[in-house]
N, C-alpha and C positions, 0 to 999 in steps of 0.2 A: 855334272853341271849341265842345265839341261840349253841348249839355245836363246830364251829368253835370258837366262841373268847374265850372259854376254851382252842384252840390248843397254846401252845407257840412255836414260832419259833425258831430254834438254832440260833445264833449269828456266820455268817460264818466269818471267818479271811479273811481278802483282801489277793488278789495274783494275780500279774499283773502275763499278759497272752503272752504279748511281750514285746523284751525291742529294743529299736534305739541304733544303735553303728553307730559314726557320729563323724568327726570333732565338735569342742566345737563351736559351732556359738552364742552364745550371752552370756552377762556378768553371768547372774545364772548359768549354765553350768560349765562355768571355777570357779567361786566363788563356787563352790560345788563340783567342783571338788578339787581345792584344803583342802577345810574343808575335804574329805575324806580320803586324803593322807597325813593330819595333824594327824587323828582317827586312820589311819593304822599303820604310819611310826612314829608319837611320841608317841601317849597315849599306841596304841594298843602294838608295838613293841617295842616300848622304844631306837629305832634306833635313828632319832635326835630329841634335845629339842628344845621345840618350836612350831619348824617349819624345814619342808623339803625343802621349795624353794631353789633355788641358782640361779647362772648365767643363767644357761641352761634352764631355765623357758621361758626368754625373748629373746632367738633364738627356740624355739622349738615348735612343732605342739602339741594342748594336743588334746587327742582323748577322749571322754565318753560315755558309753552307762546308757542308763534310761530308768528306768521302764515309761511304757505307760498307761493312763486310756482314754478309747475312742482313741486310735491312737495316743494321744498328749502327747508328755515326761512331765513325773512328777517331777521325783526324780535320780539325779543320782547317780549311784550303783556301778558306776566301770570307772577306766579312766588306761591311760599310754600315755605317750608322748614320739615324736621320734623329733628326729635331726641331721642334718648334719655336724659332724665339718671339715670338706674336703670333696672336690667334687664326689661321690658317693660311702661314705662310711656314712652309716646312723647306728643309734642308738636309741635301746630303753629301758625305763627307769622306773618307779613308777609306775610299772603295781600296782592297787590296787583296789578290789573288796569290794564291804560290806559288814560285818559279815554276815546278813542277807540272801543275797545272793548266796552265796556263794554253796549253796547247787543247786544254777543253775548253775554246773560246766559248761557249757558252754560260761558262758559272760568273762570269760579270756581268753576263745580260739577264742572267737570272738574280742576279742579288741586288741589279738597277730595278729591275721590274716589279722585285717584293718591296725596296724601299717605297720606290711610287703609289702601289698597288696600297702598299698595309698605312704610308700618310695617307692618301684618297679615302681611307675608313676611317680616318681618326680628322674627318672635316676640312680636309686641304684644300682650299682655292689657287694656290700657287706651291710650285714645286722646283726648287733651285740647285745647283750646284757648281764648283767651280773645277773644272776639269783640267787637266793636264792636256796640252795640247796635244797629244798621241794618241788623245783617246778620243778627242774631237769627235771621228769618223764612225765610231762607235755609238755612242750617244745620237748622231743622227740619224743614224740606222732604225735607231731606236725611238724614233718620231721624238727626237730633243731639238729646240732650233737654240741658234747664237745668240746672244745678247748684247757680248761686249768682252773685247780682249784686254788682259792684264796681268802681272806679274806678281807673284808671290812667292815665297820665299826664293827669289832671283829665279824663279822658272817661268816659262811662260804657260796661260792659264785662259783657258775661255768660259765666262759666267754664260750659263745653259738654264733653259726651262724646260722641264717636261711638257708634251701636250696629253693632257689629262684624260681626255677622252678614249684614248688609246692604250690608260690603266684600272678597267674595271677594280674598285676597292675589294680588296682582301680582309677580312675580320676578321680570319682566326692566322696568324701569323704565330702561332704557337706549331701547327700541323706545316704550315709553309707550303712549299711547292715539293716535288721529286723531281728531276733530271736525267736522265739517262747520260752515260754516257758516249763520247765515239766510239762509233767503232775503229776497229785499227785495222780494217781490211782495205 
């Protein structure tokens, strides 16, 4: 036995190194995405039971970003969907990241920025959403101002506009963005 096969190697924890933020193109994508905002918004949050879907599912764009092994999406980690209900006034909705993740605080400010980014190319004059007040600080960050506090399903909620200027339009939301991720040094 030579010295080496006495070395035992540590057991590294995986951690993807990029993640795709991307319109949802094929049925895993959305099927996993919804399972995620089932784990956030009923098990995790206890917002609705069930299930979160509604109407606004089957007019709306859902966006996700995934983690990548080799380049190729694995898993996804984070979505939010936007929609129009009048002609260029857009809306976004069910931002929701994975526990897991979450400590890449970046894949929320990347999947606010492709919502923005990809309405601003489909004609947006106004860009709205109703935020959970935790994330308030977030969104400002993110050149979003206040509009008006209020309460929804018994949580408290602040309605948010994007300032538009600060989201060049995206038109191909099919390719999306790449992300790197932290490093952990």
């Amino acid at each position: 036995m030579s010295c080496i096969d006495d070395v035992v190697e540590p057991v590294l924890e995986y951690a993807p190194v990029e993640f795709l933020v991307r319109e949802a193109a094929q049925q895993w994508e959305r099927d996993e995405a919804f399972a995620l905002r089932r784990a956030v918004f009923c098990i995790e949050q206890g917002i609705f039971a069930g299930d979160d879907r509604d109407g606004i599912d089957e007019r709306s764009q859902l966006l996700v970003a995934m983690s990548c092994i080799a380049g190729m999406p694995d898993q996804v980690v984070g979505t939010v969907r936007i929609h129009e209900p009048e002609p260029g006034l857009w809306w976004g909705s069910r931002l929701a990241v994975h526990p897991a993740f979450r400590s890449q605080g970046h894949l929320g400010a990347t999947l606010i920025r492709l919502a923005v980014t990809r309405a601003h190319a489909q004609d947006c004059r106004t860009f709205l959403a109703h935020v959970q007040s935790q994330n308030v600080p977030l969104f400002h960050k993110l050149h979003w101002r206040s509009l008006a506090e209020l309460s929804i399903h018994g949580r408290p909620h602040t309605e948010m506009q994007a300032d538009l200027a600060f989201y060049p339009p995206c038109h191909d939301a099919a390719s999306g963005f790449v992300s790197r991720a932290r490093s952990r040094t």
